[in-house]
N, C-alpha and C positions, 0 to 999 in steps of 0.2 A: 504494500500500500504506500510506506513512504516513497519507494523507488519511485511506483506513477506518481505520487503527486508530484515528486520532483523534476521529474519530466515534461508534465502539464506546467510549472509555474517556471519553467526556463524555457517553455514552445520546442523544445525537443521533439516530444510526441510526434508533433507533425515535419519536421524534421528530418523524422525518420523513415516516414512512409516516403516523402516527397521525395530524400535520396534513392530509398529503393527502387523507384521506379526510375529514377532518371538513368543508374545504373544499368537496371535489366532494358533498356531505350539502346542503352549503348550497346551493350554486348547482343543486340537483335531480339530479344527476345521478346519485346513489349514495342508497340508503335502507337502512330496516332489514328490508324481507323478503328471503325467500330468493334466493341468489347463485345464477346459473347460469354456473358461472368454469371455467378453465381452467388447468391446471398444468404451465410449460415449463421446462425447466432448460437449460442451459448451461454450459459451462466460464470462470470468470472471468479472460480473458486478461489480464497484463500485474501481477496481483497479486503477483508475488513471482518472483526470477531463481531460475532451477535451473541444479544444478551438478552437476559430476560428481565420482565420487569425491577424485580428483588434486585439481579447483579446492575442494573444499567444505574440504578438509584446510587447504590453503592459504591459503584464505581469514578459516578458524580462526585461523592460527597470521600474520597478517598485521594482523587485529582483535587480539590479543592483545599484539603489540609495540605496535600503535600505541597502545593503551589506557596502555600503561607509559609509556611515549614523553611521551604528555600529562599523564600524573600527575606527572612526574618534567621534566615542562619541557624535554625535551628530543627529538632530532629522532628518527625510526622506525631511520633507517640506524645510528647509532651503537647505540640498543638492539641491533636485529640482528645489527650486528658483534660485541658482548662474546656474547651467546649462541651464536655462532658458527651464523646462520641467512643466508649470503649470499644464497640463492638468493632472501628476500623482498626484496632491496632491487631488482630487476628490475622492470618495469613490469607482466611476466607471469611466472608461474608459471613453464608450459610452457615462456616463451623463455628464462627462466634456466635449464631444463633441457636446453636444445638437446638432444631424444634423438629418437629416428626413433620415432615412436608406432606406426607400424605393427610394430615389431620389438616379442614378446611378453616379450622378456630385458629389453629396454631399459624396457619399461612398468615391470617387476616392477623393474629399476634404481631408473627415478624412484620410486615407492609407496617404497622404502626410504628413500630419501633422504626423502623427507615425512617419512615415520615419526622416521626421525632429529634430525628438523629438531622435531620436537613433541618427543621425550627433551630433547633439547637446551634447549631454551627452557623446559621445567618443572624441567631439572636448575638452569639458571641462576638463577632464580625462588627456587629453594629455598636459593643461595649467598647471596640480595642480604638484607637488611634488608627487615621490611615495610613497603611504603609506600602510598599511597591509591593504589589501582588494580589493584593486586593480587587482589583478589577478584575484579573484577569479569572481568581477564585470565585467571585461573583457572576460572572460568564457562566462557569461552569453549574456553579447553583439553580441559576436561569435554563439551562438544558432540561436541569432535576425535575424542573417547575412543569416545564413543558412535556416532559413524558410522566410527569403524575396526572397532569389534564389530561393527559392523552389514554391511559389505562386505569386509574385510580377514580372509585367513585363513591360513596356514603348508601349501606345498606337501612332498612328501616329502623334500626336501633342509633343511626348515626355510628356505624361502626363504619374501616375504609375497607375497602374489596376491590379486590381485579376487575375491573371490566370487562363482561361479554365479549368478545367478536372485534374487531380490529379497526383502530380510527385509524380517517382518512389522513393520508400522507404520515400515518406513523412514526416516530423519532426511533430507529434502531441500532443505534449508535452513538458515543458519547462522543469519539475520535472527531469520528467522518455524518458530520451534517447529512448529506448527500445521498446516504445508505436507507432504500426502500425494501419493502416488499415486494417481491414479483411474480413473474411465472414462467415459468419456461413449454409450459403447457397447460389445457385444462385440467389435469390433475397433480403436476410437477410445480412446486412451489421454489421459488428463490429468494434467498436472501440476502442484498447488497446490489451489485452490478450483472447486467447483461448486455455480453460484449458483441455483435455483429461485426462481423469480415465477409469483403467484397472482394471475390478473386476471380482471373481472367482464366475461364475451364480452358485457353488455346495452350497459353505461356505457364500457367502456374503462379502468375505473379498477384501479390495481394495487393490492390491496387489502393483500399479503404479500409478504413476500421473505424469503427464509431461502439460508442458508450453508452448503455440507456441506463438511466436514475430514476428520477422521476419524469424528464425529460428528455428525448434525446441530445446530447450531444457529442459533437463532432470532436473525434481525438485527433483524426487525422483522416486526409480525405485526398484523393487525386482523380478530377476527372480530363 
């Protein structure tokens, strides 16, 4: 994932396709009349981790201490302990909750305690002096915020619960904005990128590649 982004934010990407082809132009194997190509897509494995609601929270609010942690020279545990967030200084999430996941009280338990653990760390935030890193840990909290709307909803007792069925344009990623649900079929489901290649069935040459997210975009394109 870092490798493309890095690629994307120096125009590489495209770069790279455009070489290729001017290449295969030279050595005869690609010209300029008409393409008789082919159009495949696939799922881009390995682009980015998914997580579930519990880890994506988590994972928020783990990026957001360590962020202070560094601005402020000091280690993630003791930020954690003044905001009173014990359960991040565990190696997992889920093992500093020791709760039986299968039990649907105990689910709705831990999601609390998450939720908790996000007040907590924005109430603390709000106690301290500002310091560098701050924004940037608040970014991160702002993510949290938006995949609790997006999953997290108030049963009849005012108790918090998973939501049903999947909101639109879904946040499945804390890294990578970008990262949707998709499909790769009517019943093959994906998650993250689906990557489309245009290639010439004469030469063999990959003349295009493009990206779909939530919308298509063009990584690199040669017509």
């Amino acid at each position: 994932m870092r490798f493309r982004k890095g690629l994307i934010k120096k125009e590489l990407d495209q770069r790279l396709i455009d070489r290729t082809v001017e290449i295969a132009k030279q050595k005869g194997g690609f010209g300029s009349t008409q393409l008789k190509a082919a159009d495949n897509s696939s799922p881009l494995w390995g682009a980015g981790k998914v997580e579930d609601t519990y880890n994506l929270l988590g994972h928020a609010l783990r990026k957001a201490v360590s962020v202070i942690a560094t601005a402020q020279g000091r280690e993630s545990a003791e930020i954690a302990d003044e905001a009173g967030v014990l359960i991040l200084n565990s190696s997992s999430l889920k093992t500093a909750l020791d709760l039986n996941w299968d039990n649907q009280i105990e689910r709705q338990n831990a999601l609390s305690i998450i939720l908790n653990s996000l007040d907590s760390v924005e109430k603390w935030m709000q106690c301290q002096s500002h310091c560098h890193g701050f924004d940037l840990a608040q970014e991160t909290l702002n993510v949290a915020r938006v995949i609790e709307s997006q999953n997290v909803t108030l049963d009849s007792q005012g108790v918090s619960t998973l939501i049903k069925g999947v909101a639109k344009d879904r946040r499945i990623s804390i890294e990578d904005p970008d990262m949707r649900h998709g499909r790769k079929s009517r019943s093959k489901k994906i998650d993250g990128y689906k990557r489309h290649i245009l290639k010439d069935l004469d030469s063999g040459v990959v003349c295009a590649v493009a990206l779909k997210e939530r919308k298509y975009s063009r990584i690199g394109c040669y017509t």
